[in-house]
Steps between C-alpha positions, in 0.01 A plus 500: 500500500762379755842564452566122478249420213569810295833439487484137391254591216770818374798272519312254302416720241874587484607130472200476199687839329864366505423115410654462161156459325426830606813701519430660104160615653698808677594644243157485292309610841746765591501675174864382390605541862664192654434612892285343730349764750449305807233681696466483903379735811756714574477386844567139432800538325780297702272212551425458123933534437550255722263299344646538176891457650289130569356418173764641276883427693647546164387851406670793524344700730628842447448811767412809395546666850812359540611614138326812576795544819812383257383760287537749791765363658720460131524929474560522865207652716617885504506476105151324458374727764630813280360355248176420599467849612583639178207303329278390778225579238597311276594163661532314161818712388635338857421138468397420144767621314595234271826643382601525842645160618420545875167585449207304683353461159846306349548323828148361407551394147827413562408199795205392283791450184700307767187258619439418127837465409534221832183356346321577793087645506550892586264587792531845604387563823417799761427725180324719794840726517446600146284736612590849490810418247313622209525103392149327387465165459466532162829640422657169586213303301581690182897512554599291172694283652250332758263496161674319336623212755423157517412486809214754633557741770226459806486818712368512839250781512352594817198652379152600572164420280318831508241357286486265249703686263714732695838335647688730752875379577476479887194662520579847428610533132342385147653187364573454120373143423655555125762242428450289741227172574320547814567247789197576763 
C-alpha cells in the first residue's frame, strides 16, 4: 500500500477514535487506558507529523527528542555524562525517575499536564528517542494522570508489524499494546 493511501485510511481511523461518539470507546478497548497508539513505518515518520501538524493545528504536539535534550541540557552535560556513566545499565534510574524533576520521564508528564490544562489534544511525537532510556511506552499509558484525563493521549509509534501479533517499536524492540487502542 502506497504511502499516500495508507496514510489517509490511518488518519481516518484516528478522526473515527476521537469523534465524541467514540471517544469512551478508548478506554473500554484499551483496558482502562485512555492512549491512542498511533502506529506508522518507522521510516515514514516526518511525513505522517506533518500530516498531523495539518489536520490537527490545535494539538499539542509535544517532542520527546527535544525533551529528551532539556533533560540533558537542565544538569549540565559533564553532570549527565557522569551520570550516565555511573548507571549506563540501568538507563531508567537516568531518565525515568519520577521524583526527579528534570527527568525525561517528568518533562513528559509534565508537557502532557500542560496540553490538557490549555485544552489542547496531547500528541506526542518522535517517541523514537525513547529508546535506550529504559522508558516503554507503556509507562506513560499507565502514569495515573494521563488515565485519568479527559482528553486521550495519541502517541506516535514508529513501529514494525512482525506478524500479526507481534508489534516492535521501530522495528527492533517488542511493543506493549496494553493500555492503549491500536491506530494501524
Amino acid at each position: 500500500m502506497s504511502f499516500q493511501t495508507e496514510h489517509i485510511e490511518k488518519f481516518q481511523n484516528l478522526g473515527v477514535a476521537l469523534s465524541p461518539e467514540n471517544i469512551d470507546q478508548i478506554r473500554l478497548s484499551a483496558n482502562g487506558g485512555n492512549t491512542i497508539l498511533f502506529v506508522y513505518p518507522p521510516a515514514d515518520e516526518e511525513a505522517y507529523i506533518k500530516e498531523a501538524r495539518t489536520r490537527y493545528p490545535d494539538a499539542a504536539f509535544i517532542d520527546v527528542r527535544q525533551l529528551l535534550i532539556q533533560s540533558i541540557q537542565q544538569p549540565g552535560w559533564a553532570d549527565f555524562e557522569a551520570y550516565y556513566r555511573a548507571y549506563k545499565s540501568q538507563p531508567e534510574v537516568i531518565f525515568m525517575d519520577e521524583a526527579e524533576e528534570g527527568s525525561l520521564f517528568c518533562h513528559i508528564i509534565s508537557s502532557i499536564r500542560e496540553a490538557i490544562k490549555a485544552g489542547k489534544l496531547p500528541i506526542l511525537i518522535r517517541t523514537g528517542a525513547l529508546y535506550g532510556t529504559g522508558i516503554d511506552n507503556v509507562n506513560i499509558m499507565q502514569h495515573p494522570d494521563v488515565m485519568r484525563f479527559d482528553q486521550p493521549l495519541i502517541v506516535f509509534y514508529p513501529a514494525v508489524f512482525k506478524s500479526e501479533s507481534e508489534l516492535d517499536f521501530l522495528g527492533v524492540k517488542p511493543a506493549s499494546k496494553y493500555r492503549c487502542k491500536l491506530v494501524c
